[in-house]
C-alpha positions as CSV (number, residue, x, y, z in Angstrom):
1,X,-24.5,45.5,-54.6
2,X,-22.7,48.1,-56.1
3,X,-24.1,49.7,-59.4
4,X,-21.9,49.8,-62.8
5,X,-22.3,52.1,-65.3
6,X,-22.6,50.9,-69.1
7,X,-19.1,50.5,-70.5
8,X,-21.0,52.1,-73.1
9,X,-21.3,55.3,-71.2
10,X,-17.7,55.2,-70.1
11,X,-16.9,54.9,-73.6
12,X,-19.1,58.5,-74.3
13,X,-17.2,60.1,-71.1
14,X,-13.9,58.9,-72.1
15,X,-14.6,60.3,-76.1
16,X,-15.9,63.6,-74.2
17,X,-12.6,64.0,-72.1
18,X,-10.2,63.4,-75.6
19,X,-12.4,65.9,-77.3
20,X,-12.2,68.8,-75.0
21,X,-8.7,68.3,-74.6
22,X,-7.9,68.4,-78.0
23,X,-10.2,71.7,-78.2
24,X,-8.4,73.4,-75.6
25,X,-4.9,72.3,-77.3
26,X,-6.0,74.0,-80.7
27,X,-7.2,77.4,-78.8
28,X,-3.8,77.8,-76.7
29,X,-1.6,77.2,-80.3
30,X,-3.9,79.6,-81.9
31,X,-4.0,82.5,-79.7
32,X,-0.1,81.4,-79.5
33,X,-0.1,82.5,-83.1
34,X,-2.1,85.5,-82.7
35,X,0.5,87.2,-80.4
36,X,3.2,86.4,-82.9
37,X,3.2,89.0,-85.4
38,X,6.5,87.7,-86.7
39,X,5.7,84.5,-87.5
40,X,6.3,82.8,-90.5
41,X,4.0,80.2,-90.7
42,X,2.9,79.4,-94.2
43,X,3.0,77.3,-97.5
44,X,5.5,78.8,-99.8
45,X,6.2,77.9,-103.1
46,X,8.0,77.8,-106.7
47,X,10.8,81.0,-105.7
48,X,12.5,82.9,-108.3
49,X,15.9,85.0,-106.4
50,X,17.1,88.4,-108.6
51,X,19.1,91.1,-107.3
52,X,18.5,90.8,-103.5
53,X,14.8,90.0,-104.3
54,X,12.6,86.9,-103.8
55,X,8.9,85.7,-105.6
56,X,7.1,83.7,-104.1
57,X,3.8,81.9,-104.7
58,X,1.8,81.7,-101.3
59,X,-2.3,81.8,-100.6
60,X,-2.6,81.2,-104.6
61,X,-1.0,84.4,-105.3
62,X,2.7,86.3,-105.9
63,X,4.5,87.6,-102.8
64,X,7.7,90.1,-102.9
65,X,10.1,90.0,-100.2
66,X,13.9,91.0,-99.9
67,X,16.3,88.7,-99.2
68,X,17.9,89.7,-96.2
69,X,14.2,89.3,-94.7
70,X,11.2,91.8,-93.4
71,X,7.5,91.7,-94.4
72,X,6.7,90.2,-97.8
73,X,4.5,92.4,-99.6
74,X,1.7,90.7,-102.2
75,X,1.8,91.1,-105.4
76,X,-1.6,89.8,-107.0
77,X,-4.7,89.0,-105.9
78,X,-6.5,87.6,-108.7
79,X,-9.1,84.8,-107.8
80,X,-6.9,82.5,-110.4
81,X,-3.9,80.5,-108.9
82,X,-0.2,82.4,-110.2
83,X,2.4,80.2,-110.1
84,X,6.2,79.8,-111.1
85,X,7.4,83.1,-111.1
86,X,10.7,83.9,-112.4
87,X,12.5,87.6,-112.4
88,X,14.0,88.7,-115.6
89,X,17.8,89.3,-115.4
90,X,17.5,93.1,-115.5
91,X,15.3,92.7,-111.8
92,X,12.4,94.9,-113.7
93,X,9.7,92.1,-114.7
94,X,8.4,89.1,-113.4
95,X,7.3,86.1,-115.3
96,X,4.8,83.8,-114.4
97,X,1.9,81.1,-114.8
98,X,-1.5,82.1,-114.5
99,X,-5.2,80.6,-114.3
100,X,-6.8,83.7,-115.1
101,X,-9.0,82.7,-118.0
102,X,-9.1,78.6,-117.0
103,X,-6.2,77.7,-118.7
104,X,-2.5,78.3,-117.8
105,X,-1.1,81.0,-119.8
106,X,1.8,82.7,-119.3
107,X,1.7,86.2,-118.1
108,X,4.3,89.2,-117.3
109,X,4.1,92.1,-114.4
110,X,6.5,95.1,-113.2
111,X,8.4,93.9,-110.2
112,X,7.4,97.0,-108.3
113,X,3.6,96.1,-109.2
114,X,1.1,96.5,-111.6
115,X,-1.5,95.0,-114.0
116,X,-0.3,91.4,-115.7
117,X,0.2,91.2,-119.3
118,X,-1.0,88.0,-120.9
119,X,1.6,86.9,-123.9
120,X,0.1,83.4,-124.5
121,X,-3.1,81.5,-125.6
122,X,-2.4,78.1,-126.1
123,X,-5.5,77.1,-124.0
124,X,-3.4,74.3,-122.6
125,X,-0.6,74.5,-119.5
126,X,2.2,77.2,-120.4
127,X,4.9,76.8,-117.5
128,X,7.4,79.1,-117.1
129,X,10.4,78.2,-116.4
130,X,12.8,81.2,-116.7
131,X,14.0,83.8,-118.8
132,X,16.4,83.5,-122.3
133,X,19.9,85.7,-122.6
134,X,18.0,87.4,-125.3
135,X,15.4,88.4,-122.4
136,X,12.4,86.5,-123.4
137,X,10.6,84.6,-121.4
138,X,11.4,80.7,-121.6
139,X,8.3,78.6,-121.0
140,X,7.4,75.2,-122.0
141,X,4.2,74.0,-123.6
142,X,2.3,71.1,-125.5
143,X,1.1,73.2,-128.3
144,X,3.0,72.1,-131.6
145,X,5.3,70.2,-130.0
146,X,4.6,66.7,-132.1
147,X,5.0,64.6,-128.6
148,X,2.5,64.4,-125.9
149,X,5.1,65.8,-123.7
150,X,6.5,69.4,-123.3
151,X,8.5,71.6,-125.7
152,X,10.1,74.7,-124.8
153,X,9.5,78.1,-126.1
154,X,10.2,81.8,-126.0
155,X,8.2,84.7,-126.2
156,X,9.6,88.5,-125.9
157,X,7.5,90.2,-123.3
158,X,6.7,93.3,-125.1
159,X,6.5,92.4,-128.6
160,X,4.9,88.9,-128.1
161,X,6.7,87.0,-130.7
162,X,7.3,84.0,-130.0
163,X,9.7,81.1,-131.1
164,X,10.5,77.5,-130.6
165,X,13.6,76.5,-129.0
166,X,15.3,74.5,-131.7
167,X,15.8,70.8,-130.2
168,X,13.7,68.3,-131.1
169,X,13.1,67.3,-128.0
170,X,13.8,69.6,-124.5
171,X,10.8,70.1,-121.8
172,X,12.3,72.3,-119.0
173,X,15.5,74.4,-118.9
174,X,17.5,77.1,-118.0
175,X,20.0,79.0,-119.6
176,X,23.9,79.0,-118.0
177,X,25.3,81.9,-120.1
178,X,25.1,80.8,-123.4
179,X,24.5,77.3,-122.6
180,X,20.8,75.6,-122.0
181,X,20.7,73.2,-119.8
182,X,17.5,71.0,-120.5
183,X,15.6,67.9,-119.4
184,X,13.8,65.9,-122.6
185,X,11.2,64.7,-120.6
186,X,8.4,66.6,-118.2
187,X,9.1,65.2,-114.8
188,X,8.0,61.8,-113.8
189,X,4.8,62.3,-111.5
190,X,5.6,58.9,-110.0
191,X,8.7,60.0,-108.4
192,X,9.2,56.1,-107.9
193,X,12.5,55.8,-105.8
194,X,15.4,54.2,-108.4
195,X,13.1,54.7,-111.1
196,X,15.4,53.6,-114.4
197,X,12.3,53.4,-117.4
198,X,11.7,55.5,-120.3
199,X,10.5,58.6,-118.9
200,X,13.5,59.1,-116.8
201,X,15.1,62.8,-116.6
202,X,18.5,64.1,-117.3
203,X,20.2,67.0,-117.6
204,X,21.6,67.9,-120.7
205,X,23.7,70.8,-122.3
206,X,22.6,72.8,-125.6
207,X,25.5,75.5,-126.8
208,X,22.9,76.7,-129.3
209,X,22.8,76.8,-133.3
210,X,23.7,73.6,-134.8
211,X,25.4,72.4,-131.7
212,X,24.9,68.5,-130.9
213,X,22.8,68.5,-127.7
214,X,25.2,66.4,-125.0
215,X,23.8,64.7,-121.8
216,X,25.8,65.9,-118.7
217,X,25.6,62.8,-116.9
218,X,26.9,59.1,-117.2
219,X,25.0,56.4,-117.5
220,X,21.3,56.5,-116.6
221,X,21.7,58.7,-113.6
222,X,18.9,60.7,-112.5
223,X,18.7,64.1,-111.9
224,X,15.8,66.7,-111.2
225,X,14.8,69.7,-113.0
226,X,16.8,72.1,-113.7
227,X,15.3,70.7,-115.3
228,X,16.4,66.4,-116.5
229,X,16.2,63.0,-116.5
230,X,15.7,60.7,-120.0
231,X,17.2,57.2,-120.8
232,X,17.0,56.9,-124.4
233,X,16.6,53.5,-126.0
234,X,19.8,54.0,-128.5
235,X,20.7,57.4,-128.5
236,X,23.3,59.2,-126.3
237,X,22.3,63.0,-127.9
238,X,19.8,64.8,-129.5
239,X,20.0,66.5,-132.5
240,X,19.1,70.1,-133.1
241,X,16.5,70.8,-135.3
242,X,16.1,73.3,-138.3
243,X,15.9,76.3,-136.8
C-alpha cells in the first residue's frame, strides 16, 4: 500500500516553491536595475517648468533638471517634506512649501542653490501655487480668510510684505498676464466621478481692481486646478472685495 503524504505538507512544499520563486524574481529585477545607471525609475512630483529648467519634488526633497534631459541634480535635503515648487519668471528663485518647523510655510531659495528663506508663519498649510506679475510669490492659506477654505495671498520674497488677493473668495490660481485665473474652492478630496454639489471647482477669470470676477465655464462644468471648480447656489460671479 502506497504511502501519502499529508496534503498538509504538500500545501508547505507548494507555499515553499511560490516563495523562492518570487525571491529569485525580485533579485534578477534588482540587479536589472543596478546595471542601469540611466534609469529613471522614481516618484516624481508637483513640477514647476522656467526657462529650459524643471523642479521637481522627489525622495521628499527639490530636484533641478534641464529640460532637454541629463542627471537631475538635488536641491534640498532637509529632513522636512518640500513640496510645490514654482520658479519665479525671471528663472532666479524658486518658491516652495515646506515642513521644516511642523507646519507648512512657505519658503524661497536661489535656483542655482542655497540656504531657504522662510517668508511665512501662519502655523497652518501655506501652498504655493505660483508667482504674481508684480514677482511675489502667490500662495494660498486659511489664516484670515473668514471661510474654512483657502484664500489666496502674496508675499514679496525679499521684503516679506504680504497682501491679500482682493476676492472674496479664490483658493488656487495663476496669473495669465494680467488676468488671474482662480478656483473658489480647495479641491474636492473626494474626486467623486460627475461630482455636481457644493464644493465643486471652476475656473474663473479676475482682470484685477474692481473688475467683476467672471466664471470661464458654462453651466456646472468641472474643471481642475489651475486651479477651479464651484457651483454657487445663486450667483454666476464674485465680487471683488475692498482692496
Amino acid at each position: 500500500m502506497r504511502h501519502r503524504p499529508p496534503a498538509r505538507v504538500l500545501s508547505l512544499l507548494v507555499v515553499a516553491v511560490l516563495l523562492t520563486g518570487a525571491v529569485a524574481a525580485r533579485a534578477a529585477a534588482a540587479a536589472e536595475v543596478d546595471t542601469q545607471p540611466n534609469s529613471t525609475l522614481g516618484y516624481y512630483r508637483f513640477p514647476s517648468l522656467r526657462a529650459g529648467t524643471i523642479v521637481f519634488t522627489a525622495e521628499g526633497d527639490l530636484w533641478r533638471v534641464p529640460l532637454a534631459g541629463g542627471v537631475a541634480q538635488r536641491l534640498t535635503s532637509h529632513l522636512g517634506e518640500e513640496t510645490r515648487a514654482a520658479i519665479s519668471p525671471d528663472g532666479r528663485t524658486v518658491a516652495f512649501s515646506a515642513t521644516y518647523d511642523g507646519p507648512t510655510e512657505v519658503y524661497v531659495m536661489p535656483l542655482a542653490g542655497g540656504l531657504p528663506k522662510r517668508l511665512t508663519w501662519d502655523g497652518l498649510r501655506d501652498l504655493v501655487v505660483g508667482w504674481t506679475p508684480q514677482g511675489e510669490v502667490l500662495f494660498t492659506s486659511r489664516r484670515g480668510s473668514g471661510l474654512p477654505a483657502g484664500q489666496l495671498f502674496a508675499v514679496h520674497p525679499v521684503s516679506g510684505a504680504r497682501r491679500a488677493i482682493a476676492l472674496s473668495q479664490a483658493a488656487e490660481g495663476a496669473w495669465d498676464g494680467g488676468t488671474l485665473v482662480f478656483t473658489r474652492q480647495e479641491p474636492n478630496i473626494s474626486n467623486t466621478r460627475r461630482y455636481r454639489g457644493g464644493t465643486i471647482q471652476q475656473l474663473w477669470t479676475w482682470a484685477g481692481a474692481s473688475a467683476e470676477a467672471k466664471r470661464l465655464m458654462p453651466g456646472d462644468s468641472a474643471a481642475n486646478p489651475p486651479r477651479c471648480r464651484f457651483r454657487g447656489a445663486s450667483t454666476s460671479s464674485t465680487t471683488a472685495a475692498a482692496a
